[in-house]
SEMAR-22173 format. One record per residue (C-alpha): residue number from 0; residue in three letters; x, y, z. Coordinates in Angstrom, 3 decimals, decimal comma. Example, Ala and Ser with C-alpha at 12.3 -4.5 7.8 and 13.67 -1.06 7.14 Angstrom:
2
[atom 0; 'ala'; [12,300; -4,500; 7,800]]
[atom 1; 'ser'; [13,670; -1,060; 7,140]]
***
This chain:
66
[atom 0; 'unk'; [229,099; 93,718; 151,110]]
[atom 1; 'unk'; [227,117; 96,168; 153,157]]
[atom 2; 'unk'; [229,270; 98,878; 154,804]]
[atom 3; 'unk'; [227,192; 99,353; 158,349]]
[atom 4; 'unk'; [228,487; 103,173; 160,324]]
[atom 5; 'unk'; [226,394; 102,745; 163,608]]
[atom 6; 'unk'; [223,924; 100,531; 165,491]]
[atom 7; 'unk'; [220,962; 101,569; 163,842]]
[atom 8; 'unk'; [221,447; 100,898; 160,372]]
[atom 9; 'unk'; [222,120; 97,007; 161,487]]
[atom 10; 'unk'; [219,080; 97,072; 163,215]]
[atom 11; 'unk'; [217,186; 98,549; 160,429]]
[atom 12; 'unk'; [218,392; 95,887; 157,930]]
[atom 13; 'unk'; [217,570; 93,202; 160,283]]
[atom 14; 'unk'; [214,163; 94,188; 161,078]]
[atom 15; 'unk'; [214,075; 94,447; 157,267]]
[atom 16; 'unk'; [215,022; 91,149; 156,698]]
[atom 17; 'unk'; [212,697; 89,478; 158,999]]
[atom 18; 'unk'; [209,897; 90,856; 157,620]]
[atom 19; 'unk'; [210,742; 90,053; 153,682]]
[atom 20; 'unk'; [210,892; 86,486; 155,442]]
[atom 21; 'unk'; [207,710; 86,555; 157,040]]
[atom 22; 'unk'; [206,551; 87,663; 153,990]]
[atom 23; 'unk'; [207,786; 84,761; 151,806]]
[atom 24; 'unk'; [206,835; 82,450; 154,375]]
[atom 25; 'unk'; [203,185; 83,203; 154,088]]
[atom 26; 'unk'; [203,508; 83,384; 149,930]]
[atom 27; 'unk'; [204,123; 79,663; 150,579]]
[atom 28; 'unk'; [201,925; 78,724; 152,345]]
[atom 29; 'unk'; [199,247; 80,193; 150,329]]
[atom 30; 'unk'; [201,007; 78,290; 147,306]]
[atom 31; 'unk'; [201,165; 75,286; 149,589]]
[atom 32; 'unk'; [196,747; 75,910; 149,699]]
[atom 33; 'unk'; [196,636; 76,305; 145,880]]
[atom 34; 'unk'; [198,468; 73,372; 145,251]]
[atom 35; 'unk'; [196,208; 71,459; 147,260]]
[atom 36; 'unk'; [193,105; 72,827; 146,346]]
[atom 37; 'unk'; [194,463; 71,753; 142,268]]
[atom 38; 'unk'; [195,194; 68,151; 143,111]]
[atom 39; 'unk'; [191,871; 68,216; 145,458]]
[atom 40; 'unk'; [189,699; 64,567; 143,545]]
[atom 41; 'unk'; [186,781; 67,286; 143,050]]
[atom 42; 'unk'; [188,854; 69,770; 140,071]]
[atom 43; 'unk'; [189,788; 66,877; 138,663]]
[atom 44; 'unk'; [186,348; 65,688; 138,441]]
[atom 45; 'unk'; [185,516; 68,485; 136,422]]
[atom 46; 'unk'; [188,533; 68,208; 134,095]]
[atom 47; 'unk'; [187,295; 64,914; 132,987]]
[atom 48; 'unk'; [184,038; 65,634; 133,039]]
[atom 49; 'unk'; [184,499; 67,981; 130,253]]
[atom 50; 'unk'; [186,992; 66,046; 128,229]]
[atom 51; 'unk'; [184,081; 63,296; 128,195]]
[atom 52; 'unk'; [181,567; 66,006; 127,170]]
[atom 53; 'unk'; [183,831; 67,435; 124,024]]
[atom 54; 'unk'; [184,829; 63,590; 122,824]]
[atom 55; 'unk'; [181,191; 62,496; 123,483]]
[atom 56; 'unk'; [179,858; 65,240; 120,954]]
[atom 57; 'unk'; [182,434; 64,463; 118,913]]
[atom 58; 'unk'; [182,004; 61,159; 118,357]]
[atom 59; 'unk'; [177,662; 61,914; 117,910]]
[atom 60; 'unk'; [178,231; 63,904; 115,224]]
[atom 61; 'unk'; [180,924; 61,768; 113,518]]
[atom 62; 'unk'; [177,913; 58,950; 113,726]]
[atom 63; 'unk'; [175,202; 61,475; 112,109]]
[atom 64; 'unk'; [177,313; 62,250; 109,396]]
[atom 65; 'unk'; [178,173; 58,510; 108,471]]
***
């Protein structure tokens, strides 16, 4: 527990504090962004696009060499 010996030192802290939470505030919502951008039907797209890519050569070459 903080100690405070005039006026000034309390306002300092509190100015302080409302900034670091101003600060955190905005970290989420540029988290709350990201996560929407990941589940966004598009990147998933992608991810599935690619997973049908590597098994489709896969399963080509497994065929060839048969």
């Amino acid at each position: 527990m903080k100690v405070y010996n005039n006026l000034e030192e309390i306002k300092y802290d509190l100015k302080r504090l409302h900034l670091e939470r101003q600060i955190a505030w905005e970290e989420m919502k540029g988290l709350k962004n990201e996560v929407k951008e990941d589940l966004s039907p598009y990147n998933w797209l992608g991810t599935i696009l690619s997973a049908v890519k590597k098994y489709g050569i896969l399963y080509l070459v497994r065929k060839l060499f048969r």
